[in-house]
MINUTOR-851645 format. One record per atom (N, C-alpha, C): atom name; y, x, z; residue number from 1. Coordinates in Angstrom, 2 decimals, decimal comma. Layout:
   nulum     north      east        up   numar
      CA         Y         X         Z     NUM
...
% end
This chain:
   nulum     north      east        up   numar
       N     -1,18      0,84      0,00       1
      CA      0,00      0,00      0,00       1
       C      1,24      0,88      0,00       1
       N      1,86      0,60     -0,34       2
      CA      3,41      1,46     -0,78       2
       C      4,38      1,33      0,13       2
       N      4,83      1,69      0,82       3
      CA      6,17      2,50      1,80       3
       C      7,03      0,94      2,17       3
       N      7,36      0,58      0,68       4
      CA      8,03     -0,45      0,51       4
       C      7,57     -1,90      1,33       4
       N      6,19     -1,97      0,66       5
      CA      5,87     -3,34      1,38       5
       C      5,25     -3,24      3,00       5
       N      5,16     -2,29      3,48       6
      CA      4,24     -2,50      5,27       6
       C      5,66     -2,36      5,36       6
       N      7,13     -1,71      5,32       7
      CA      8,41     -1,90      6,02       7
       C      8,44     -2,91      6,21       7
       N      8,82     -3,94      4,80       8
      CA      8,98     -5,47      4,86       8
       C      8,50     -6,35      5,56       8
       N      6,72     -5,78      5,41       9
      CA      6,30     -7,13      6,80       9
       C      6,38     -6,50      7,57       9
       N      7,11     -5,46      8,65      10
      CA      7,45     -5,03      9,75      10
       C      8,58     -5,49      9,74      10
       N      9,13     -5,82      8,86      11
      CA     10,78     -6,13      9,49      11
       C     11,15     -7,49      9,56      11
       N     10,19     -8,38      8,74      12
      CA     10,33     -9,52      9,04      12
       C      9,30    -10,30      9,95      12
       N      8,88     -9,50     11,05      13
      CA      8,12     -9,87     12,16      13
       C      9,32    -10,79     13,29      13
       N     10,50     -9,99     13,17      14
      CA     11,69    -11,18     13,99      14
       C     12,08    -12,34     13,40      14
       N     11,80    -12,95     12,35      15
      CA     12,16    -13,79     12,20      15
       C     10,89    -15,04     12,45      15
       N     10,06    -14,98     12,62      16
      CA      9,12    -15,83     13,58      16
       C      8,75    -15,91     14,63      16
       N      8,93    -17,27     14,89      17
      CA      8,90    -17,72     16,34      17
       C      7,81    -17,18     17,38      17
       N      6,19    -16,95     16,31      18
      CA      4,64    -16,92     17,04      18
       C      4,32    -16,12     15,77      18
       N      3,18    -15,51     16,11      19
      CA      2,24    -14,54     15,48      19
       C      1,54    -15,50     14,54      19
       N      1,33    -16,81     14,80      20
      CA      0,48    -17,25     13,82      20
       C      1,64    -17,60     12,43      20
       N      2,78    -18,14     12,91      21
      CA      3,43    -18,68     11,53      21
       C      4,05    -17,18     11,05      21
       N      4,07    -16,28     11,75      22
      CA      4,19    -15,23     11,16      22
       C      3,16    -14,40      9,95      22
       N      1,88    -14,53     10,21      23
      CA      0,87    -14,52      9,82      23
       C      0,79    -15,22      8,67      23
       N      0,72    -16,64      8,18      24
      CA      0,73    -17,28      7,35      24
       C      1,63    -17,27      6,38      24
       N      3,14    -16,38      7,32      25
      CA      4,41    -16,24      6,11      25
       C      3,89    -14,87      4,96      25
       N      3,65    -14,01      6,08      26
      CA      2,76    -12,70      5,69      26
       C      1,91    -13,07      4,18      26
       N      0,86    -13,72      4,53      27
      CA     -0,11    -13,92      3,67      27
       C      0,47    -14,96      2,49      27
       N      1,39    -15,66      2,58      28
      CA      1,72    -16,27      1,01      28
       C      2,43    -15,12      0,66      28
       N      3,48    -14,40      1,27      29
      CA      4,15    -13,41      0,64      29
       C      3,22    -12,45      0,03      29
       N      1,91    -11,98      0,58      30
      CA      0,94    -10,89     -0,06      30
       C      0,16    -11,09     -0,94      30
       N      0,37    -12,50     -1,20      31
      CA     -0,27    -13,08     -2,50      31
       C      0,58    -13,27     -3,57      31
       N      1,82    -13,68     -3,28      32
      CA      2,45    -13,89     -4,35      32
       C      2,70    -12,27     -5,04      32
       N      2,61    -11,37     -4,16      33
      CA      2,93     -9,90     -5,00      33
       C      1,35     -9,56     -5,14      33
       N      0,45    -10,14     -4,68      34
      CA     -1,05     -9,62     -5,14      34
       C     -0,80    -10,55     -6,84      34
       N     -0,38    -11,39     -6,74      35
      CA     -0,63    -12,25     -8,18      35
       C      0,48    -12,22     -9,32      35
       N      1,51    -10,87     -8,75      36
      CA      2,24    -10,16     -9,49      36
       C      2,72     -8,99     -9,25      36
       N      1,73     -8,25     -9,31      37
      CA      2,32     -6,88     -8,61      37
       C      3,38     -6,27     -9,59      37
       N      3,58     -6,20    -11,29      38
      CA      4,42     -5,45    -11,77      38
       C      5,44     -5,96    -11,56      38
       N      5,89     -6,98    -11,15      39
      CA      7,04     -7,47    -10,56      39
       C      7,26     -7,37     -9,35      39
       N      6,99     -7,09     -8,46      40
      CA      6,88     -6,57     -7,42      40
       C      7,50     -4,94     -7,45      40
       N      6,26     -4,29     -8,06      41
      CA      6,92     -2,95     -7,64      41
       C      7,81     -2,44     -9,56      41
       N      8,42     -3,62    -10,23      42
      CA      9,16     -3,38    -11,07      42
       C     10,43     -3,51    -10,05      42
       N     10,38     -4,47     -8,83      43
      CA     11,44     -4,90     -8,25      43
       C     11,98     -3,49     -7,38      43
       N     11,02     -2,83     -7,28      44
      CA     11,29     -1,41     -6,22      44
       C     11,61     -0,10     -7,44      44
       N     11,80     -0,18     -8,48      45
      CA     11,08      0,83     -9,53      45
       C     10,08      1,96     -9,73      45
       N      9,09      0,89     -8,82      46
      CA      7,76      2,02     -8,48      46
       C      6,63      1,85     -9,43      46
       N      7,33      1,11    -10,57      47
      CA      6,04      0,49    -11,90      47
       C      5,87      1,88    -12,35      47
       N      6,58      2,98    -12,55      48
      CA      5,78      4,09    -13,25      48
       C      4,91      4,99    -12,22      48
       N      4,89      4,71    -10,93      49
      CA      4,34      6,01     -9,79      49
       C      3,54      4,90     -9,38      49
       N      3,17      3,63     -9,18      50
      CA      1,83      3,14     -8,78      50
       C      0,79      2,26    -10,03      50
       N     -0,10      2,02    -10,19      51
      CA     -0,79      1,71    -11,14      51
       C     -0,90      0,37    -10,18      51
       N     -0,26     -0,77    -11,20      52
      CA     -0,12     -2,71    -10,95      52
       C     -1,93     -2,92    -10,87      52
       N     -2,96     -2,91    -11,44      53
      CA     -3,46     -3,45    -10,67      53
       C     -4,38     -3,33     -9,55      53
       N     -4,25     -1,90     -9,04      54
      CA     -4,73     -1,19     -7,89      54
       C     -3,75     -2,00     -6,92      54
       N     -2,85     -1,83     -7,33      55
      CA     -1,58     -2,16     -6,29      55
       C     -2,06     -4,00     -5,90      55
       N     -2,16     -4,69     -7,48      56
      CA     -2,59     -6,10     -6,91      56
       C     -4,13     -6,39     -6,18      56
       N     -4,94     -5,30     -6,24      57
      CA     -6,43     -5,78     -5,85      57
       C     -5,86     -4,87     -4,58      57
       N     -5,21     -3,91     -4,07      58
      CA     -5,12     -3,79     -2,25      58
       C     -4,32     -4,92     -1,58      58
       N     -3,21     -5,31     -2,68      59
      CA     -2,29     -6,66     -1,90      59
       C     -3,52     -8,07     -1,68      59
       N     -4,45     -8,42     -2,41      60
      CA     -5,57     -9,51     -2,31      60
       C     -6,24     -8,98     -1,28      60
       N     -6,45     -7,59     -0,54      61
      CA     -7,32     -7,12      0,10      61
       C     -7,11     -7,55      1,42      61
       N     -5,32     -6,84      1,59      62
      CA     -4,51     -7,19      2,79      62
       C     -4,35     -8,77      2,84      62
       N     -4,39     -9,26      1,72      63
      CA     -4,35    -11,20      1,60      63
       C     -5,28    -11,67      3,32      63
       N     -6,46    -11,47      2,69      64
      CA     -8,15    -11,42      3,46      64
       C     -7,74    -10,82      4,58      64
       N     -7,41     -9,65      4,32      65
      CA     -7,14     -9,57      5,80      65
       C     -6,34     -9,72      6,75      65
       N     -5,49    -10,35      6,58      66
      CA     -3,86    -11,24      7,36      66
       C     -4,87    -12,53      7,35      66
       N     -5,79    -13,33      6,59      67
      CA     -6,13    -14,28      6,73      67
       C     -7,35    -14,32      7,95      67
       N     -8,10    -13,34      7,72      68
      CA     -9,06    -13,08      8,72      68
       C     -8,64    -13,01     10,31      68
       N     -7,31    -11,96     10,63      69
      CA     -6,67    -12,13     11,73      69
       C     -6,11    -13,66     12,10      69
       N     -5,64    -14,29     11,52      70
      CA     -5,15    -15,73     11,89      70
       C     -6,05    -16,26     12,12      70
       N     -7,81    -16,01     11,46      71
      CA     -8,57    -17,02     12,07      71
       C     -9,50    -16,69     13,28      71
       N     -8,63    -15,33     13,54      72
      CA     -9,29    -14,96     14,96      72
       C     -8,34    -15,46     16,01      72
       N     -9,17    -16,05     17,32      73
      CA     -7,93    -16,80     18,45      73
       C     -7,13    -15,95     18,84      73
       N     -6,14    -16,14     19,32      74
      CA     -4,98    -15,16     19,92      74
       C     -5,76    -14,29     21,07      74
       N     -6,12    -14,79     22,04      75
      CA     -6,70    -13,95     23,13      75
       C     -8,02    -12,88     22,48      75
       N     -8,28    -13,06     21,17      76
      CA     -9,31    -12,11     20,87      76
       C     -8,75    -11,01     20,07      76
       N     -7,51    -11,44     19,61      77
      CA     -7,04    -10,05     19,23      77
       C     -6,43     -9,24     19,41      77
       N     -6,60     -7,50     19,01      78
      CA     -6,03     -7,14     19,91      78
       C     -4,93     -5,81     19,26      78
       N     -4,77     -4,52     19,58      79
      CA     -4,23     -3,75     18,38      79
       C     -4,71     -3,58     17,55      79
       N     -3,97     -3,03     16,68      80
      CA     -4,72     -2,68     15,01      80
       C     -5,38     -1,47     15,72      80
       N     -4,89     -0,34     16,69      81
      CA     -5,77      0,52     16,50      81
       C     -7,03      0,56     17,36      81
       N     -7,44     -0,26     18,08      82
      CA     -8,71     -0,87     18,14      82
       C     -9,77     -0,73     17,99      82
% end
């Protein structure tokens, strides 16, 4: 994943209220750039230094896995480094 996008969903962790609607904002946002990545990183001008669809099959990866965490209960999860 590229520099660009783990900032973004780090920085827009304040603007949700709870971890879960945070989570769910997460995961439409990582789909909509999994289901267009050259626009995505055309938007950063990183289309010539990352190859679009490596970039879109790790953003579907992270999809699954933002989805997988939401469907674990709050009290079971715990850090990422874990």
């Amino acid at each position: 994943m590229s520099e660009f996008l783990r900032a973004e969903i780090g920085a827009s962790a304040s603007r949700y209220q709870d971890e879960d609607t945070y989570l769910v904002a997460m995961r439409k946002f990582v789909l909509n750039i999994a289901n267009n990545p050259e626009g995505y990183l055309d938007s950063w001008n990183l289309i010539d230094e990352i190859d679009p669809d490596e970039f879109g099959t790790q953003a579907h990866k992270l999809a699954n896995d933002i989805l997988a965490v939401s469907k674990t209960p709050l009290d079971k999860r715990g850090p990422a480094d874990e």
